[in-house]
KOLMARMAR-406840 format. One line per field, with one value per residue: x, y, z of N, C-alpha, C in turn; residue number from 0; residue in one letter. Coordinates in nm, 2 decimals. Each point is the difference from the previous one (the first is absolute). Layout:
N
n_px = (X, ...)
n_py = (Y, ...)
n_pz = (Z, ...)
ca_px = (X, ...)
ca_py = (Y, ...)
ca_pz = (Z, ...)
c_px = (X, ...)
c_py = (Y, ...)
c_pz = (Z, ...)
num = (NUM, ...)
residu = (a, ...)
This chain:
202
n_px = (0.34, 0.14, 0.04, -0.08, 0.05, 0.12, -0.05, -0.07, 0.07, 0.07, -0.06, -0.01, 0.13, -0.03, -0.09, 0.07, 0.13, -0.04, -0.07, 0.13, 0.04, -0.06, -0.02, 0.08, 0.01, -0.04, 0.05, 0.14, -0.03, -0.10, 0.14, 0.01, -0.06, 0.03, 0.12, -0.07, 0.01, -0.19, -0.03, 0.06, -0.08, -0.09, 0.06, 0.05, -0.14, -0.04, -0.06, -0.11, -0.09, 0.05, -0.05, -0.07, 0.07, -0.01, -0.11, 0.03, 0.00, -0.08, -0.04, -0.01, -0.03, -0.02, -0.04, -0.04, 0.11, -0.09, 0.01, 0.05, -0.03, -0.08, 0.01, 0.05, -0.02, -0.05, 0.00, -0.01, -0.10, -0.03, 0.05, -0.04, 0.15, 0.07, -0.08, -0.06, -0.03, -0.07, 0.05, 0.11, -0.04, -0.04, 0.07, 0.04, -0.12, 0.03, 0.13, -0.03, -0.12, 0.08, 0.07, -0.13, -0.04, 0.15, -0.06, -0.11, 0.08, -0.03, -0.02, 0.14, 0.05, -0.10, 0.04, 0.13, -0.03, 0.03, 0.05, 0.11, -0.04, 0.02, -0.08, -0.08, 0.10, 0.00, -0.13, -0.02, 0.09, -0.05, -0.13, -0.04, 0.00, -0.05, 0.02, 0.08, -0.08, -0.15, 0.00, 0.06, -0.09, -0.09, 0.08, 0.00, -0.16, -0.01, 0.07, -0.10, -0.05, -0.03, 0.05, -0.17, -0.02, -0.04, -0.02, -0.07, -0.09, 0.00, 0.14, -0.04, -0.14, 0.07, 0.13, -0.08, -0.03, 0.08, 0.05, -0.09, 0.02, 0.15, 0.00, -0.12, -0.02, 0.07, -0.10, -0.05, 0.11, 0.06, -0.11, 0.01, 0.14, 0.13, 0.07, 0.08, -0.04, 0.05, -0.12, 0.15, 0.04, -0.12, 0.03, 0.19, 0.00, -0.08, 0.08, 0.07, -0.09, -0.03, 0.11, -0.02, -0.12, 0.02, 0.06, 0.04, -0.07, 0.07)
n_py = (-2.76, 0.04, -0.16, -0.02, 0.13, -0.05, -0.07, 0.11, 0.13, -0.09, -0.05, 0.10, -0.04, -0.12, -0.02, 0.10, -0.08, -0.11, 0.07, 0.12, -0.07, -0.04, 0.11, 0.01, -0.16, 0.02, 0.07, -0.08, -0.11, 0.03, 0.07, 0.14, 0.06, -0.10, 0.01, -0.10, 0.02, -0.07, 0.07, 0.08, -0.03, -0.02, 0.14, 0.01, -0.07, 0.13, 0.00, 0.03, -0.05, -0.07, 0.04, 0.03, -0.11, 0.00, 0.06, 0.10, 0.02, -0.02, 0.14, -0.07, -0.12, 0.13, 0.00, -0.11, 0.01, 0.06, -0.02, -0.07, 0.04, 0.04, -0.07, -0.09, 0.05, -0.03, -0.11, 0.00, 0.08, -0.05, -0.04, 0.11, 0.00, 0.01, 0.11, -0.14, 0.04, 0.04, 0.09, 0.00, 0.05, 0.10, 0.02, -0.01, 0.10, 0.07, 0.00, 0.06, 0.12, 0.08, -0.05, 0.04, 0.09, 0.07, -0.08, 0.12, 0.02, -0.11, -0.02, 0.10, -0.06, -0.15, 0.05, 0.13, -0.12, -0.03, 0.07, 0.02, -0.17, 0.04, 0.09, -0.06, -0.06, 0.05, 0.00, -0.09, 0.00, 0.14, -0.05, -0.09, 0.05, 0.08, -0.15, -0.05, 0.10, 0.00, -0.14, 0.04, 0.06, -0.05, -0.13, 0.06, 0.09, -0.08, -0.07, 0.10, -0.03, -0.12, 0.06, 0.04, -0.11, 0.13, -0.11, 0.07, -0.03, 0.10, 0.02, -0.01, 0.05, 0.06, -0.04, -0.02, 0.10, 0.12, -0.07, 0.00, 0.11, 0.03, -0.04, 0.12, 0.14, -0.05, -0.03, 0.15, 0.09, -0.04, 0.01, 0.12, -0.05, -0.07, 0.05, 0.06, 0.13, 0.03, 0.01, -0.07, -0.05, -0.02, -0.06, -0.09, -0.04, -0.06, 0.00, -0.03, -0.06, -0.04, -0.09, -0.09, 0.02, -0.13, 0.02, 0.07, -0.09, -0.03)
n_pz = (2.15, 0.02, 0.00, 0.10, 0.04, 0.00, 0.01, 0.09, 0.00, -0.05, 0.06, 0.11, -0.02, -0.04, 0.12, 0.14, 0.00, -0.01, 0.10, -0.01, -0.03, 0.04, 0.12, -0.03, -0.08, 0.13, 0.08, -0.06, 0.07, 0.12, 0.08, 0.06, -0.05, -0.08, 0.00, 0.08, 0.12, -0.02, -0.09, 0.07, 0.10, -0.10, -0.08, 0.23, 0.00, 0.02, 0.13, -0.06, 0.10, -0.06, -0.09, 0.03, -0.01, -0.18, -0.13, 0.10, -0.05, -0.10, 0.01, 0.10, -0.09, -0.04, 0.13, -0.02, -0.10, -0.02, 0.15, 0.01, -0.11, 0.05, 0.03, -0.12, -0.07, 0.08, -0.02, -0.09, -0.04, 0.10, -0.07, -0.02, 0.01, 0.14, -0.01, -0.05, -0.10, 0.04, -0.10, 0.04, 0.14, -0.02, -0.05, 0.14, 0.15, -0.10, 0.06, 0.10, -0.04, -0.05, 0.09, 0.05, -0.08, -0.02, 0.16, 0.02, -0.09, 0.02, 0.17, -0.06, -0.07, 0.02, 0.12, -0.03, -0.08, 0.10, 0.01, -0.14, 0.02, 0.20, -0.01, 0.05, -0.10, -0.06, 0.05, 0.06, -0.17, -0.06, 0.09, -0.03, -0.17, 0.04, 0.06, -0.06, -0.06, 0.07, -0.02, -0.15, -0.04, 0.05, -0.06, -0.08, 0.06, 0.09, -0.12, -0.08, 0.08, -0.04, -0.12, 0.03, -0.10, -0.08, -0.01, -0.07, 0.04, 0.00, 0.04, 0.10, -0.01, -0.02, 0.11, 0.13, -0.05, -0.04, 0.14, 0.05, -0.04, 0.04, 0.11, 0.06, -0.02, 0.08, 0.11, 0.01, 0.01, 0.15, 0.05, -0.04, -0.03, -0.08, 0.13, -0.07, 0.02, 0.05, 0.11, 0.08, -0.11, -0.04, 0.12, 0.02, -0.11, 0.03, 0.11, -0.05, -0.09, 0.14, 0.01, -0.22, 0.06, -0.05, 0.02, -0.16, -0.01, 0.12)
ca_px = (-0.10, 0.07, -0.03, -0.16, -0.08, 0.06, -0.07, -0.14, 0.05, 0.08, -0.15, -0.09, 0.04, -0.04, -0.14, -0.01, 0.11, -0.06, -0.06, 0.04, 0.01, -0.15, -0.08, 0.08, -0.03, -0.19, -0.02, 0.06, -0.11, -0.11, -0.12, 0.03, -0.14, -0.05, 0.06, -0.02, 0.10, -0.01, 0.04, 0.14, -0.03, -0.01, 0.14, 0.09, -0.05, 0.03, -0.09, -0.01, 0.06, 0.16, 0.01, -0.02, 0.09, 0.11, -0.03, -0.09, -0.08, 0.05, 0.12, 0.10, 0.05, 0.08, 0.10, 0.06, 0.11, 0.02, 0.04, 0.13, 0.03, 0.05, 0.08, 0.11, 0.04, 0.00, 0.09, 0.15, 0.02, 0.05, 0.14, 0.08, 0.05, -0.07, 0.06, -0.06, -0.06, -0.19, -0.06, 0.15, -0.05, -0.11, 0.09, 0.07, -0.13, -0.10, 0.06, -0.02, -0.11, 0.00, 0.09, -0.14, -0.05, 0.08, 0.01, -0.09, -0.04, -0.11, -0.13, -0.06, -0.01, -0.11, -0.07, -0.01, -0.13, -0.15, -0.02, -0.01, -0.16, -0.12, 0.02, 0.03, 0.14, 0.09, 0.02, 0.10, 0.16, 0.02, 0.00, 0.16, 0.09, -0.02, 0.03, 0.12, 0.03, 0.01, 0.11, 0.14, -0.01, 0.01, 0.09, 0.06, 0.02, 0.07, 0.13, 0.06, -0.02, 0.12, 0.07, 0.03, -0.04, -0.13, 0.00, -0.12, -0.08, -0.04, 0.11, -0.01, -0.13, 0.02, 0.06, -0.05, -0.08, 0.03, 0.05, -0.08, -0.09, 0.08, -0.04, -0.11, 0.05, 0.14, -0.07, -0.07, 0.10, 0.05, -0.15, -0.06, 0.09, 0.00, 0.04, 0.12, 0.05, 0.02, -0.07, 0.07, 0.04, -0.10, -0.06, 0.10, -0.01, -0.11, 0.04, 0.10, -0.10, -0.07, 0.16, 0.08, -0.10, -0.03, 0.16, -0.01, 0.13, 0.17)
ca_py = (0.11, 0.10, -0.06, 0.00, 0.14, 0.06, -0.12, 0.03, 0.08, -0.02, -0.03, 0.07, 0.10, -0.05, 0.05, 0.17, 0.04, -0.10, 0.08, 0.12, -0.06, -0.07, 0.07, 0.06, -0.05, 0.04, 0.20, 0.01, -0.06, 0.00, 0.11, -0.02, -0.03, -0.08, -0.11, -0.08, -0.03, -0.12, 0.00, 0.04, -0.11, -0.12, -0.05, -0.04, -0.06, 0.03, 0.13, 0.11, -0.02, -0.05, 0.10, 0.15, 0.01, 0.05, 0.06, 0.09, 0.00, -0.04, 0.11, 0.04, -0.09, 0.06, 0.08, -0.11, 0.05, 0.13, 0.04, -0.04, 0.06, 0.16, -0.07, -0.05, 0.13, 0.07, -0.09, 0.01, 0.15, -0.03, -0.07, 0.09, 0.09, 0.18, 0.10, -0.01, 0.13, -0.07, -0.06, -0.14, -0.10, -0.08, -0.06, -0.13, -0.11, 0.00, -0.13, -0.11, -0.04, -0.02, -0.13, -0.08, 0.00, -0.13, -0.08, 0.02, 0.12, -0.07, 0.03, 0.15, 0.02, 0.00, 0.07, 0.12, -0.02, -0.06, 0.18, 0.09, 0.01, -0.01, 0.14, -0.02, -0.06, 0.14, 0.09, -0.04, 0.01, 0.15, 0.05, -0.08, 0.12, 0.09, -0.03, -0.01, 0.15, 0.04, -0.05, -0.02, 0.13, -0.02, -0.05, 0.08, 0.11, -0.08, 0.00, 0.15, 0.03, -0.10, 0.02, 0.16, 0.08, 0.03, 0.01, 0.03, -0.10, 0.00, -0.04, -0.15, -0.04, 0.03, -0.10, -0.11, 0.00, -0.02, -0.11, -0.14, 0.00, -0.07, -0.19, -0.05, 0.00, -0.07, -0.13, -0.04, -0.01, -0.11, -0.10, 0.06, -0.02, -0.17, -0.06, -0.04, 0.09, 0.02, 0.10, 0.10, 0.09, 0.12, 0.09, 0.10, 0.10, 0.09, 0.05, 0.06, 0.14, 0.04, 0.09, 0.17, 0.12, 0.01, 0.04, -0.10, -0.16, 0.03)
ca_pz = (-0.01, -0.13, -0.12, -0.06, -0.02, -0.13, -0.13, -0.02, -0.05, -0.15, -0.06, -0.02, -0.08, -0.16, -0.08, -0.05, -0.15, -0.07, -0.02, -0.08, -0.13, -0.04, -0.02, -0.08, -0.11, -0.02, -0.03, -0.12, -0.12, -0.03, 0.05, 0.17, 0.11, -0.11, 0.10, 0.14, 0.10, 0.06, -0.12, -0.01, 0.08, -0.05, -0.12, 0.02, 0.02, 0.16, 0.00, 0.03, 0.14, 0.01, -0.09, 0.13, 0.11, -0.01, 0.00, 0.05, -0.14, -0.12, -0.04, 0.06, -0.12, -0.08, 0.11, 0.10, 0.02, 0.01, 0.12, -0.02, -0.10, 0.09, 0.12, -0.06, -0.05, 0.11, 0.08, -0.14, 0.05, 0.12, 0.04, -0.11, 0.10, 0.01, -0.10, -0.15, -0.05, 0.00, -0.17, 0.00, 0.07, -0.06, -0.14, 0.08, 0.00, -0.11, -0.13, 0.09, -0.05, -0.16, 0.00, -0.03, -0.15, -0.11, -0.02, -0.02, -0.10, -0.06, 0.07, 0.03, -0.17, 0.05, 0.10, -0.07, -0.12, 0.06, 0.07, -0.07, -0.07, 0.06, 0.03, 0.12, 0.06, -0.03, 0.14, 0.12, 0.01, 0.01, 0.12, 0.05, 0.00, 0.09, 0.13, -0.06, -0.02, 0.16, 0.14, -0.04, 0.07, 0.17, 0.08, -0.06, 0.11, 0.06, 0.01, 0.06, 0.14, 0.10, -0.07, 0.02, -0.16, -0.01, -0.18, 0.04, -0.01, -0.17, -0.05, 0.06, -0.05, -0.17, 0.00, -0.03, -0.12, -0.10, -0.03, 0.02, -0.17, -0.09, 0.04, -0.10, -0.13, -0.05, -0.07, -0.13, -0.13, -0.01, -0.04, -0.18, -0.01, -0.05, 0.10, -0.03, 0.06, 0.19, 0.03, 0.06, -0.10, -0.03, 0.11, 0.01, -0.14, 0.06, 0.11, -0.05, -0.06, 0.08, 0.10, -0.04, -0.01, -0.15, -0.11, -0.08, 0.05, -0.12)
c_px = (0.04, -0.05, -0.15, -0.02, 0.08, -0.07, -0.16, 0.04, 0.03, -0.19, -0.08, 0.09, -0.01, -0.15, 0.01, 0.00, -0.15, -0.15, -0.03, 0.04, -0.13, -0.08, 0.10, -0.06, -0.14, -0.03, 0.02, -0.09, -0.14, -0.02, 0.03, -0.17, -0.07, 0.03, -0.06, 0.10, -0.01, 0.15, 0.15, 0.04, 0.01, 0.12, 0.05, -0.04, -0.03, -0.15, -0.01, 0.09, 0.16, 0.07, -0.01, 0.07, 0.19, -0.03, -0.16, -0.11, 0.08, 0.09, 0.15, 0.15, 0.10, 0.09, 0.07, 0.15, 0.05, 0.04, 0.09, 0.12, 0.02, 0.04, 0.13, 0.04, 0.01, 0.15, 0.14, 0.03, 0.03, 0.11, 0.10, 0.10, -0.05, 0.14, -0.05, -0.11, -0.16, 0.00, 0.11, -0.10, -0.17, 0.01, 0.06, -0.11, -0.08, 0.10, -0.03, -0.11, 0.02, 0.07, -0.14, -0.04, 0.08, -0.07, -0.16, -0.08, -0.12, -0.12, -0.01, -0.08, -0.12, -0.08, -0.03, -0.13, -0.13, 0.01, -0.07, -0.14, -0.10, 0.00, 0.01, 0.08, 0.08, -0.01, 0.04, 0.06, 0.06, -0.02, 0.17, 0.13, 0.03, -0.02, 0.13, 0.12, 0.05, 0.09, 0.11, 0.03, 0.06, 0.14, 0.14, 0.04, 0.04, 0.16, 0.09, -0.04, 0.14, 0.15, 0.07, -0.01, -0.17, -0.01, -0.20, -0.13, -0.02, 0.08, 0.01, -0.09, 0.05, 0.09, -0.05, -0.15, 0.07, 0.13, -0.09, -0.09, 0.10, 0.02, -0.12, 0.06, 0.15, -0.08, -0.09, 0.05, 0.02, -0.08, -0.01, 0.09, -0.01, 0.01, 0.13, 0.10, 0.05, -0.04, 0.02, 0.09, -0.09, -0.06, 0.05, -0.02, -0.11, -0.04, 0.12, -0.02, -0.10, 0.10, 0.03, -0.10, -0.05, 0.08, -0.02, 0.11, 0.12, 0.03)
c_py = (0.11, -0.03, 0.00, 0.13, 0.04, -0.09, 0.04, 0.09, 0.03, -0.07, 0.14, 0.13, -0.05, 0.02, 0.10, 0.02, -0.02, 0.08, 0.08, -0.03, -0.06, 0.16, 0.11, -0.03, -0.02, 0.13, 0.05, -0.05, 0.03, 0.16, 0.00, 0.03, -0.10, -0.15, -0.01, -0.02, -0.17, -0.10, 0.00, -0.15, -0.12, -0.07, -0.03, -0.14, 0.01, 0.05, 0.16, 0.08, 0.04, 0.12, 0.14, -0.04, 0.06, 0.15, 0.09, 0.03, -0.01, 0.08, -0.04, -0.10, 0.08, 0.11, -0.06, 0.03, 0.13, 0.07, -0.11, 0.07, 0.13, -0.03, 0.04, 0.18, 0.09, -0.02, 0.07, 0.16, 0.01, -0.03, 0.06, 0.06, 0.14, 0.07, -0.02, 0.11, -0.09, -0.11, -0.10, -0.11, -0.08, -0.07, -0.12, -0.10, -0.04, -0.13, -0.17, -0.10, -0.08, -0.16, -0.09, -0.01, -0.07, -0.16, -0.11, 0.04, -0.09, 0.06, 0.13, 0.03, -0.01, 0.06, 0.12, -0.01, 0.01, 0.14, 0.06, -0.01, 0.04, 0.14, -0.03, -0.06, 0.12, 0.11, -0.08, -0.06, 0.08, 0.04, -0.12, 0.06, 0.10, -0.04, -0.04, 0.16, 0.00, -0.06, 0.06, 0.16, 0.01, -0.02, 0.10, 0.09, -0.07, 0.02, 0.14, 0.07, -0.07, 0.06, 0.17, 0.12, 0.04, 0.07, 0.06, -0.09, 0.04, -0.06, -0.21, -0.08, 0.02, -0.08, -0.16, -0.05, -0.07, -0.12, -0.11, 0.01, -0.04, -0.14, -0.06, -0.03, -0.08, -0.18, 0.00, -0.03, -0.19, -0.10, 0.00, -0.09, -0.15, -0.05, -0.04, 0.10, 0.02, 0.07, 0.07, 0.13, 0.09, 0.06, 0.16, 0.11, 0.10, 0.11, 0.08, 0.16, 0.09, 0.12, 0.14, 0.03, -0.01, 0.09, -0.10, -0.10, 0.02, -0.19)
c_pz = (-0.10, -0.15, -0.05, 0.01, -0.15, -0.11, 0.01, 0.01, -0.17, -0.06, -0.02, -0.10, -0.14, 0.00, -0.06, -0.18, -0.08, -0.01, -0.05, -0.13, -0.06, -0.05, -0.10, -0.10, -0.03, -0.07, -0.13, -0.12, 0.02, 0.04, 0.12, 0.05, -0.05, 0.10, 0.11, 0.10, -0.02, -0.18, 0.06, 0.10, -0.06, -0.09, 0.09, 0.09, 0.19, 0.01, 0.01, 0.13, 0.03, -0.08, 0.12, 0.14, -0.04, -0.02, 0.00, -0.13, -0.19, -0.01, 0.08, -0.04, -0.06, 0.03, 0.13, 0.08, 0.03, 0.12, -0.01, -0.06, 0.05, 0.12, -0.02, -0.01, 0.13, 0.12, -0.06, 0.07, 0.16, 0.02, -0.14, 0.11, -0.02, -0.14, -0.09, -0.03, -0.03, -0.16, 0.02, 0.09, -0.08, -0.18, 0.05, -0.03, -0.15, -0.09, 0.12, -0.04, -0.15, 0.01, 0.05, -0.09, -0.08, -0.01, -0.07, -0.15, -0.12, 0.08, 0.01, -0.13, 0.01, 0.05, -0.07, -0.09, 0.10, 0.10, -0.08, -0.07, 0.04, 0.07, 0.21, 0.12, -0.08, 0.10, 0.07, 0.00, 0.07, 0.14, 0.08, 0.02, 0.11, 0.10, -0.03, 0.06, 0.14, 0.06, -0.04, 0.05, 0.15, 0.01, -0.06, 0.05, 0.11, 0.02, -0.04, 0.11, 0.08, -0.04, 0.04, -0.09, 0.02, -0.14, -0.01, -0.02, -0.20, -0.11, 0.03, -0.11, -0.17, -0.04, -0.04, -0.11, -0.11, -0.02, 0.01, -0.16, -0.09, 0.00, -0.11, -0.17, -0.07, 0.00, -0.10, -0.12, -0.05, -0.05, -0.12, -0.04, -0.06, 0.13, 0.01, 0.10, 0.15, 0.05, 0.09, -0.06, -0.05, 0.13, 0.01, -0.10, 0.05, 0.09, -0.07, -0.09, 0.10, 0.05, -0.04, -0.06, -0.14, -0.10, -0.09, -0.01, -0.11, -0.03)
num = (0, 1, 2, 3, 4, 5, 6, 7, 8, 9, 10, 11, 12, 13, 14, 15, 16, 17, 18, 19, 20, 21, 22, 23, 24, 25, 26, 27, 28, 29, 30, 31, 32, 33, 34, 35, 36, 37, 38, 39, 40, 41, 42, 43, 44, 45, 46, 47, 48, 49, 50, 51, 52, 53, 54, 55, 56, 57, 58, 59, 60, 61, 62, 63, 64, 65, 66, 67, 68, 69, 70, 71, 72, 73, 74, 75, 76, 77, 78, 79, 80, 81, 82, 83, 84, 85, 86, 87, 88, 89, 90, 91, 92, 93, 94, 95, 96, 97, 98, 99, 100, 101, 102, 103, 104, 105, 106, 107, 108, 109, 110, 111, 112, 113, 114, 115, 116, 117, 118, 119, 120, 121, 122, 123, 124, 125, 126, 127, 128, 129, 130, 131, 132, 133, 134, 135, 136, 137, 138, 139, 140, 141, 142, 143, 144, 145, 146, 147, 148, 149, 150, 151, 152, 153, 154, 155, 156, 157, 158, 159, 160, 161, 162, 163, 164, 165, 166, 167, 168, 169, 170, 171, 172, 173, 174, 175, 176, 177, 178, 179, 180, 181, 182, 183, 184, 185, 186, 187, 188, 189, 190, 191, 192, 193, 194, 195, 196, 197, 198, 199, 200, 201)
residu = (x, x, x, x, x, x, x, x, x, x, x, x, x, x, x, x, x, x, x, x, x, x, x, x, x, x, x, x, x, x, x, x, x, x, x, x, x, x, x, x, x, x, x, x, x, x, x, x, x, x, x, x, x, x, x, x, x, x, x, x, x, x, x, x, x, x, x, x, x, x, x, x, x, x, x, x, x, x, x, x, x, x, x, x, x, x, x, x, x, x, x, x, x, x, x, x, x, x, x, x, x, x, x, x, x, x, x, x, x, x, x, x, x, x, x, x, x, x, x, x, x, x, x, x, x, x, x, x, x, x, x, x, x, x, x, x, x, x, x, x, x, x, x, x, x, x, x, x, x, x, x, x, x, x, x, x, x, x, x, x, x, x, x, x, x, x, x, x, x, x, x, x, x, x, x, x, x, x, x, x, x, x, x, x, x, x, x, x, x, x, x, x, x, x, x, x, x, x, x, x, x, x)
């Protein structure tokens, strides 16, 4: 029984792949409102049908990973010992993330083309964003409460802004990029100019 859930298991996780890569290479080439679900269906030779059992609608192709992903970052910050200072713990969860992307950097490359072309997946990158904000927010205030620290909700929120925009901005660097570079290395760099307040780099 182990053996047949883990083998239709390992199946519905190659449609998925196979899906998001299909409509990737749809969007890229014809157009994200331009492209068909039944279209994104057909390159993988499935139905429509079969297609809205993985995902809830087209847009959602391109954010697929995305609560994982803050999962992941979330989880990392959790398990920061106590005393760590909010930007250390979430620079933890943000290289957590970044060791996904390394392995990825052809479909982000992709993906970034097919946002940046469509004004309405750029907002709900952006609203995504800001559920991102909140939880990390939350769990933050969280562990200075548990901690006993009362660091101020203003001070918390400006924290986690301006590190989760350095995440942003250290992939975008990386994307821009031959791909040759470590994007764990430019996260850090990142956060690092966040630290010292933008002092000019020595």
């Amino acid at each position: 029984m182990t053996a047949t859930v883990g083998l239709r298991e390992r199946k519905k996780a190659r449609t998925r792949d196979a899906l998001r890569d299909a409509a990737l290479e749809l969007f890229h080439r014809n157009g994200f409102e331009q492209t068909t679900v039944e279209e994104i269906a057909d390159a993988c030779e499935v139905s429509p049908r079969t297609f809205f059992r993985y995902f809830p609608t087209k847009e959602d192709v391109l954010f697929s990973d995305a609560d994982e992903r803050c999962g992941r970052l979330l989880a990392t910050i959790a398990d920061e010992p106590p005393g760590v200072d909010p930007l250390s713990a979430l620079l933890a969860g943000s290289l957590a993330v970044a060791g996904d992307y390394g392995a990825e950097r052809a479909r982000l490359v992709l993906r970034k083309r097919v946002l940046s072309s469509t004004p309405q997946l750029r907002a709900s990158s952006a609203e995504r964003q800001r559920g991102w904000e909140e939880a990390t927010f939350e769990l933050l205030a969280q562990r200075a409460t548990a901690q006993r620290v009362e660091p101020s909700a203003f001070e918390l929120r400006l924290v986690v802004a301006t590190g989760l925009a350095a995440l942003r901005v250290a992939l975008d660097e990386w994307l821009d990029g031959d791909g040759t570079g470590d994007i764990a290395q430019v996260v850090t760099a990142a956060f690092n100019r966040v630290r010292d307040g933008f002092e000019p780099a020595r």
